[in-house]
C-alpha positions, 0 to 999 in steps of 0.5 A, a space after each residue: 835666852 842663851 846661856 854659854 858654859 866653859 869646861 877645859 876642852 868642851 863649850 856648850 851653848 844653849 839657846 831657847 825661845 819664849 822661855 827661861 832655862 830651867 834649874 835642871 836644864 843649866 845644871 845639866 848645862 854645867 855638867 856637860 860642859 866640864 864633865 864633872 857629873 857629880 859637881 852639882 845634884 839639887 834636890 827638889 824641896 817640895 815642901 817650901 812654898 816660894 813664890 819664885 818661878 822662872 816664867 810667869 804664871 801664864 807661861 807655866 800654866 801654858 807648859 801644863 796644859 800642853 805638856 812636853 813633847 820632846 823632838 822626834 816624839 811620835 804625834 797624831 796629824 790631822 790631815 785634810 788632803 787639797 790634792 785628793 781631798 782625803 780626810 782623817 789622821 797620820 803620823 810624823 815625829 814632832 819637830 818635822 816641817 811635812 807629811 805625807 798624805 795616807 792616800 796619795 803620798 804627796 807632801 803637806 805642810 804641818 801646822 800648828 793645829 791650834 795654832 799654840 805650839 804642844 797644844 792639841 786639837 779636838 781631835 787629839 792632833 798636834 799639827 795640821 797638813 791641809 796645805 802643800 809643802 812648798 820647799 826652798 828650790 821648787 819656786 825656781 824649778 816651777 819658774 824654769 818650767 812655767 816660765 818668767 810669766 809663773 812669777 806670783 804678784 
């Protein structure tokens, strides 16, 4: 989905995958864009019992159970280390692509640990790093080193 709001001097667009823009996150949306911050205040009514939501149940009950983790929150990575085949638990903020391995530093790719993104593992982990990040440009360094024949077929 992807929403445009047009103030006088500021354009905000807001772009989200796999779900609809909340009540809260378009009035915000308005209100960035114009500056006027006190222009639109809803109030929740939780006594009415409607039975319109903005994504389907299925979606919802997902959100629920995963929660909301906002970028750059701080979240548990289980780790499984192919380089010195250290096991265990580290850190990084949500949203970075890599870690570092606790032992010998080396950088690893995070996965989803569920493969379901925001869900947690047994373990209480979010991501997975049991393979290594291989980044844009090192393919290019690796063929320069290794020659034509490193090519993978």
């Amino acid at each position: 989905m992807r929403s445009v709001f047009q103030g006088k001097e500021i354009t905000v667009t807001v772009k989200t995958t796999g779900r609809n823009l909340t009540t809260e996150e378009i009035v915000a949306g308005f209100q960035l864009a114009t500056g006027n911050f006190e222009a639109l205040f809803l109030e929740q009514d939780t006594s009415s019992n409607s039975d319109y939501s903005d994504s389907s149940p299925d979606e919802t009950a997902e959100v629920k159970k995963n929660g909301w983790i906002e970028k750059g929150e701080w979240v548990d990575v289980e780790v499984i280390c192919p380089f010195c085949g250290f096991t265990g638990k580290t850190g990084t903020r949500w949203g970075n692509n890599f870690c570092k391995c606790p032992d010998c530093k080396e950088k690893l790719y995070n996965k989803y640990a569920t493969g379901i993104v925001g869900e947690k593992n047994k373990i209480g982990c979010v991501y997975l790093a049991d393979e290594p990040m291989i980044f844009k440009n090192q393919m290019e360094q690796d063929m320069e080193m290794f020659g034509e024949s490193a090519e993978i077929s």
